[in-house]
C-alpha positions in Angstrom: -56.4 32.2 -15.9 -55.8 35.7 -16.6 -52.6 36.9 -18.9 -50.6 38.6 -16.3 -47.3 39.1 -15.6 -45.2 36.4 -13.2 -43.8 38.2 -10.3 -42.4 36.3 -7.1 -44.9 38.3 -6.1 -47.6 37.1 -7.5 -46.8 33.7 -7.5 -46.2 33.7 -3.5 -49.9 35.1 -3.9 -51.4 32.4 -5.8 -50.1 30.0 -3.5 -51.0 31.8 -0.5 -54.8 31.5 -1.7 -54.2 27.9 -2.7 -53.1 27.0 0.5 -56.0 28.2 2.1 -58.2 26.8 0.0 -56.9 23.4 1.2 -58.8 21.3 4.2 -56.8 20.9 7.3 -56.8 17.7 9.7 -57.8 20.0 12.3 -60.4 21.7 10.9 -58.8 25.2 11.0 -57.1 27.1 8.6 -54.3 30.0 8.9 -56.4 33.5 8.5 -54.6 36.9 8.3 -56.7 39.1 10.6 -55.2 42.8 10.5 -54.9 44.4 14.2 -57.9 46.4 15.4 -57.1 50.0 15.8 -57.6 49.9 19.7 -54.8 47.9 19.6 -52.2 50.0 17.7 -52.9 52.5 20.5 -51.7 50.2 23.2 -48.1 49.8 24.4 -48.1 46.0 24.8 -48.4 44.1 21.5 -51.7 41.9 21.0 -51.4 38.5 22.0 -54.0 37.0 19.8 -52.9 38.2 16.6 -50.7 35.6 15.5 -52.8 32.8 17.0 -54.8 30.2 14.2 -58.7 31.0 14.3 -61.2 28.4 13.4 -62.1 28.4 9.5 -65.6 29.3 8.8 -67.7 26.1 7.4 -67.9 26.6 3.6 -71.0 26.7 1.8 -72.8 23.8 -0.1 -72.3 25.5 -3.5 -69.0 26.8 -3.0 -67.1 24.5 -6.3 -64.1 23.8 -3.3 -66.7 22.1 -0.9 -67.9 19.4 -3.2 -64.2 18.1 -2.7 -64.2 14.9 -0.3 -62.3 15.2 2.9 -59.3 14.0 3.1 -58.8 11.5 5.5 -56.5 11.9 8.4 -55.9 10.0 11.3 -55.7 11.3 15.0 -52.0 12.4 15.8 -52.4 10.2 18.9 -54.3 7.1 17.1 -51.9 3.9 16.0 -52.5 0.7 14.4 -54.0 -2.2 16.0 -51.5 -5.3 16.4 -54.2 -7.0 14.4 -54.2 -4.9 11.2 -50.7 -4.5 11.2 -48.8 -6.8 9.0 -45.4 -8.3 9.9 -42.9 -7.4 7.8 -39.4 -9.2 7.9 -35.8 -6.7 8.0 -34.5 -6.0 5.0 -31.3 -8.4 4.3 -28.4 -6.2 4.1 -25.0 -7.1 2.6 -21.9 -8.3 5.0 -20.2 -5.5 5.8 -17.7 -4.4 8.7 -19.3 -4.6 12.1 -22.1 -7.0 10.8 -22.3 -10.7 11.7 -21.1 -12.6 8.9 -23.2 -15.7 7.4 -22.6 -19.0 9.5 -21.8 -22.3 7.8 -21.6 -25.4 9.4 -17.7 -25.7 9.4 -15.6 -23.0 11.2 -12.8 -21.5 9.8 -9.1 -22.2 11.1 -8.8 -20.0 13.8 -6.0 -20.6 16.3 -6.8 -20.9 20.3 -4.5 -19.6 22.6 -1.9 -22.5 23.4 -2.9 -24.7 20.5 -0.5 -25.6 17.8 -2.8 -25.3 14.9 -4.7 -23.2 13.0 -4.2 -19.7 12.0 -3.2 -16.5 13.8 -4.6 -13.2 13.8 -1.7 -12.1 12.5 -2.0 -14.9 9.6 -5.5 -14.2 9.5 -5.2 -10.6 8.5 -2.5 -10.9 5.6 -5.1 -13.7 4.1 -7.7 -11.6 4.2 -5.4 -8.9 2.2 -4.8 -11.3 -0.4 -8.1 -12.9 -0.8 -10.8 -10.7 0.9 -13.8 -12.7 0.2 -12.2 -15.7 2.1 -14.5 -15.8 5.2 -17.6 -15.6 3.3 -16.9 -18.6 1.1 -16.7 -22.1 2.9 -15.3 -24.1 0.0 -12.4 -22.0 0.4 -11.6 -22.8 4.0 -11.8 -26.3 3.3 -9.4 -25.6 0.1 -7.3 -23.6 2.4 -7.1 -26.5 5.1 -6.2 -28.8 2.5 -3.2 -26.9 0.9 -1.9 -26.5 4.3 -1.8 -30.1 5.0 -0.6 -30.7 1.8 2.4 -27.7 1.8 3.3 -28.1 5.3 2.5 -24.0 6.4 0.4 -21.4 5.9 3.6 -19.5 5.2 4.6 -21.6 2.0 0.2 -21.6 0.9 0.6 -17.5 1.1 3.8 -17.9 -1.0 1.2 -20.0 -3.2 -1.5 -17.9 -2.8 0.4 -14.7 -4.3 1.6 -16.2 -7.0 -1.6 -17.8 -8.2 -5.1 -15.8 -6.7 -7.1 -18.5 -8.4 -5.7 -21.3 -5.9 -9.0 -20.8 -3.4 -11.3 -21.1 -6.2 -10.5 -24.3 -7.8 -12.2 -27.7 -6.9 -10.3 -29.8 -5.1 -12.0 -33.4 -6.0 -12.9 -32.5 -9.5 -9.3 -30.4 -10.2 -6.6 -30.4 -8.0 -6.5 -34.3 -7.0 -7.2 -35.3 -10.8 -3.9 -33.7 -11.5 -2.1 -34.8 -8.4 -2.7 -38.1 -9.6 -1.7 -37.8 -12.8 1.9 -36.5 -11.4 2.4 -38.8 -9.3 2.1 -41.7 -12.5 4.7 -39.6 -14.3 7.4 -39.9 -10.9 6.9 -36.7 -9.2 6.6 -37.1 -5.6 4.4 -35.5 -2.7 7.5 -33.1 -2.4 8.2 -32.7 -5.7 4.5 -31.2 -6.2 4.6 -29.2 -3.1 7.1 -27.6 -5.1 5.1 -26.9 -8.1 2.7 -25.4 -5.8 5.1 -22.9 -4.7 6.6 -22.2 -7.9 3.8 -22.1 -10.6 0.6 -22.7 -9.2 -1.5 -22.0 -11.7 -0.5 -25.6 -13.3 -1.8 -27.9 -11.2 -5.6 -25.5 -11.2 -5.8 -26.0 -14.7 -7.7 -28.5 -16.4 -6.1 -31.9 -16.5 -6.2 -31.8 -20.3 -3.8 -28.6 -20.2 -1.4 -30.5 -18.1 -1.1 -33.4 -20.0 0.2 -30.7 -23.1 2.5 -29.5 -20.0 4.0 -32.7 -19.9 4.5 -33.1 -23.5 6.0 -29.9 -23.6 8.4 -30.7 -21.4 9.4 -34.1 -22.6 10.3 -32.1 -26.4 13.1 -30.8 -24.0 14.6 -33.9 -23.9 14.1 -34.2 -20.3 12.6 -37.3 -19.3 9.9 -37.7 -16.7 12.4 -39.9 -14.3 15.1 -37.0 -14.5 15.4 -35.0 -11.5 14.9 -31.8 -13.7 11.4 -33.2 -15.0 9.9 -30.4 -12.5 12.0 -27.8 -13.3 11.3 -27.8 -17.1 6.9 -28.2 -16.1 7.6 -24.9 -14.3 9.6 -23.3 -17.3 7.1 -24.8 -20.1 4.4 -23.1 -17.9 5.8 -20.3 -18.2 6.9 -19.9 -21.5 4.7 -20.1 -24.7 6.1 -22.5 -27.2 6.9 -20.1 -30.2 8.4 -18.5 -27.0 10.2 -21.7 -26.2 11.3 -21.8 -30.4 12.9 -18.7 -30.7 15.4 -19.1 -27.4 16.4 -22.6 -28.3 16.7 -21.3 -31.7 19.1 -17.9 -30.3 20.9 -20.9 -28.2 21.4 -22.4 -31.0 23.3 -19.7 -33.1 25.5 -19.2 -30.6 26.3 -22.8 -29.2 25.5 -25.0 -31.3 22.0 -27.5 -31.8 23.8 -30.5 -30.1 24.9 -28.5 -27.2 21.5 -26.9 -26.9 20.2 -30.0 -26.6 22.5 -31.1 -23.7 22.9 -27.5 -21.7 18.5 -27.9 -21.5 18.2 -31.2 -20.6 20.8 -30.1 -17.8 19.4 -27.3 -17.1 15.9 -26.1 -18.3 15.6 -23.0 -16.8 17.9 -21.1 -18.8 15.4 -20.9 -21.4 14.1 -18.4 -19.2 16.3 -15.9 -19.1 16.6 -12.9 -22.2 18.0 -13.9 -25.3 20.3 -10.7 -25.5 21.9 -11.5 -21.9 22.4 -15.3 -22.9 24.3 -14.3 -25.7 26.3 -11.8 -23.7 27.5 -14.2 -21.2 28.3 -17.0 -24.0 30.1 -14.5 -25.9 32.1 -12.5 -23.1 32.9 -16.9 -22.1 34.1 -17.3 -25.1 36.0 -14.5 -25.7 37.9 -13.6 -22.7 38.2 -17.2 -21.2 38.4 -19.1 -24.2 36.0 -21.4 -23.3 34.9 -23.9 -25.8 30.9 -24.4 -26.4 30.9 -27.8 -24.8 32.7 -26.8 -21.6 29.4 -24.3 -21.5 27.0 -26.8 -22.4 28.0 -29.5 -19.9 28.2 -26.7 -17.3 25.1 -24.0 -18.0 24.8 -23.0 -14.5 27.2 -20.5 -15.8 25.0 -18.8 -17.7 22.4 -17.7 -14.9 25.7 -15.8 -13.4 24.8 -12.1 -13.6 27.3 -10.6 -16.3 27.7 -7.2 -14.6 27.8 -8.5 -11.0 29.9 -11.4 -10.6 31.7 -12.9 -14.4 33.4 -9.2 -15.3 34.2 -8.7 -11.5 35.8 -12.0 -11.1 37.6 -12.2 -14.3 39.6 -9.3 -13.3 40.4 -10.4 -10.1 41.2 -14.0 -11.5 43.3 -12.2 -14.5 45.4 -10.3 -11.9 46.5 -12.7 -9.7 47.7 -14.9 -12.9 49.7 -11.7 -13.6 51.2 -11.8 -10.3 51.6 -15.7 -10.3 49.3 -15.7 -7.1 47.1 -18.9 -8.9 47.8 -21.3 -11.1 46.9 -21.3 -14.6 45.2 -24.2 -15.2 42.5 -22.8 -12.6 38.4 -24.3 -12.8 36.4 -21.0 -14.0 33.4 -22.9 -13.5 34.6 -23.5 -9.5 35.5 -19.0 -9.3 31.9 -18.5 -10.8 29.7 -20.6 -8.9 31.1 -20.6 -5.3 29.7 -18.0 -3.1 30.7 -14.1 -2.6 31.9 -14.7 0.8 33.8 -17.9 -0.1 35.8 -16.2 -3.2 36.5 -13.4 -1.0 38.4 -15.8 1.3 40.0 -17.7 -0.9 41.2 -15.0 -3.6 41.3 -11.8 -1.6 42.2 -12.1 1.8 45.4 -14.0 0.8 48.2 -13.8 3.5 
């Protein structure tokens, strides 16, 4: 190769001659052939001058000749069926559209005039909580189970969005193991139809993990015959235990370790609630009613009152109409808290 400069020029030359150095399938290559003089004379432009002309056979000791032709089949030639291999389609993931994979069970689909099954409707806001549900058959068997066992579809997609992982657990080797196991400590088919709905995620667990459930819940005082045994699973679930310390122990400074002690085994959900707003109610209690720390413990509904909402609003309204003589003084707080908006209404405000 010679030193020169590169030019688009002279590269668009290089391949020019590069290309025509190159066989064709035809036999023919592109030549330029300049028009003849006769025919710049002429009005009409020649016809033949942009047409392909046959290439001229190379000679034997030309170096590009010793190449071997390339082989190219006939434009109009195709394989024989013989010496063409089968070949399978190429397995393409499920997507919208597509036919999804069969299984041997259907899915719960509802037929028009039957009682069971699902509806399209249903159908839909399943497949928006767990989209993979129609290409997994063990979990329309799960799903047929904790319908039979909850009663609707409606409570199992209350379930469902509370625990994700409710599909995906084994129902022999899991869920029945632990069914069992509830039902020896006294819980009944209701009772752990409730569970489902309130904490799901303890009965998909191990069985191991909800034996230390249980155990949890029994340092609560509450015994497993109590009728709040399920309530304090569903708290101890959702608490962690140095959790579970510091609130009895913030209970404890502000009503007293015996009365702890009573106002959970009553009542274990109040460990739930924030520390700051428990001592806000018991203090605001003890303050402005004058109530004693026992009255609270042996009543601790009180304390899942809303402060803002319903204990300031109704002690005003309770402390004027002692003013006015409209109630009697010895009247039961725990009574004013605890009934309902439209019943204290009645009673207390539309007074004739």
């Amino acid at each position: 190769f010679t030193k020169e400069k590169f030019t688009p020029i002279a590269a668009m030359l290089r391949l020019r001659n590069h290309l025509r150095r190159l066989p064709f399938s035809t036999g023919t290559a592109f030549v330029h052939t300049p028009p003849s003089s006769s025919s710049r004379t002429t009005s009409s432009p020649p016809a033949a001058s942009h047409q392909r002309k046959p290439s001229r056979p190379r000679n034997s000791s030309s170096p590009v000749s010793s190449r071997p032709p390339m082989p190219t089949p006939s434009a109009h030639s195709s394989p024989t069926p013989a010496s063409r291999k089968p070949t399978s389609p190429r397995r393409l993931p499920w997507t919208l559209g597509s036919s999804a994979p069969a299984w041997t069970k259907p899915y719960p689909h509802a037929s028009p005039g039957s009682g069971n099954g699902l509806s399209p409707p249903q159908i839909s806001r399943l497949i928006t909580i767990v989209q993979g549900i129609f290409l997994n058959p063990a979990g329309i068997s799960r799903l047929e189970f904790y319908i039979s066992l909850l009663g609707s579809y409606d409570k199992v997609e209350a379930a469902l969005r509370s625990n994700l992982h409710l599909l995906s657990q084994s129902v022999d080797k899991v869920v029945k193991p632990n069914m069992a196991f509830l039902q020896q400590c006294g819980l009944s088919a209701c009772d752990i139809a409730w569970l489902y709905l309130c904490t799901g995620k303890l009965l998909t667990n191990n069985l191991e993990h909800l034996k230390e459930m249980v155990a949890r819940a029994e340092k609560l005082g509450v015994h497993r015959s109590s009728g709040m045994f399920k309530s304090a699973l569903v708290t101890v679930c959702n608490l962690t235990p140095e959790m579970t310390r510091a609130k009895i122990e913030s209970l404890e400074r502000a009503l007293g370790y015996c009365e702890v002690k009573l106002a959970v085994s009553k009542l274990p959900r109040i460990l739930t609630l924030s520390e700051v707003t428990m001592g806000h109610k018991v203090e605001f209690l003890r303050t402005e009613f004058g109530l004693e720390p026992s009255y609270i413990a042996r009543r601790p509904s009180i304390l899942t009152c809303s402060l803002e909402r319903r204990l300031i609003p109704r002690h005003y309204v309770i402390y004027v109409l002692k003013e006015k003589g409209l109630v009697k003084r010895d009247i039961d707080l725990f009574g004013v808290f605890c009934m309902s908006h439209k019943k204290f209404v009645e009673t207390y405000l539309d007074r004739q």
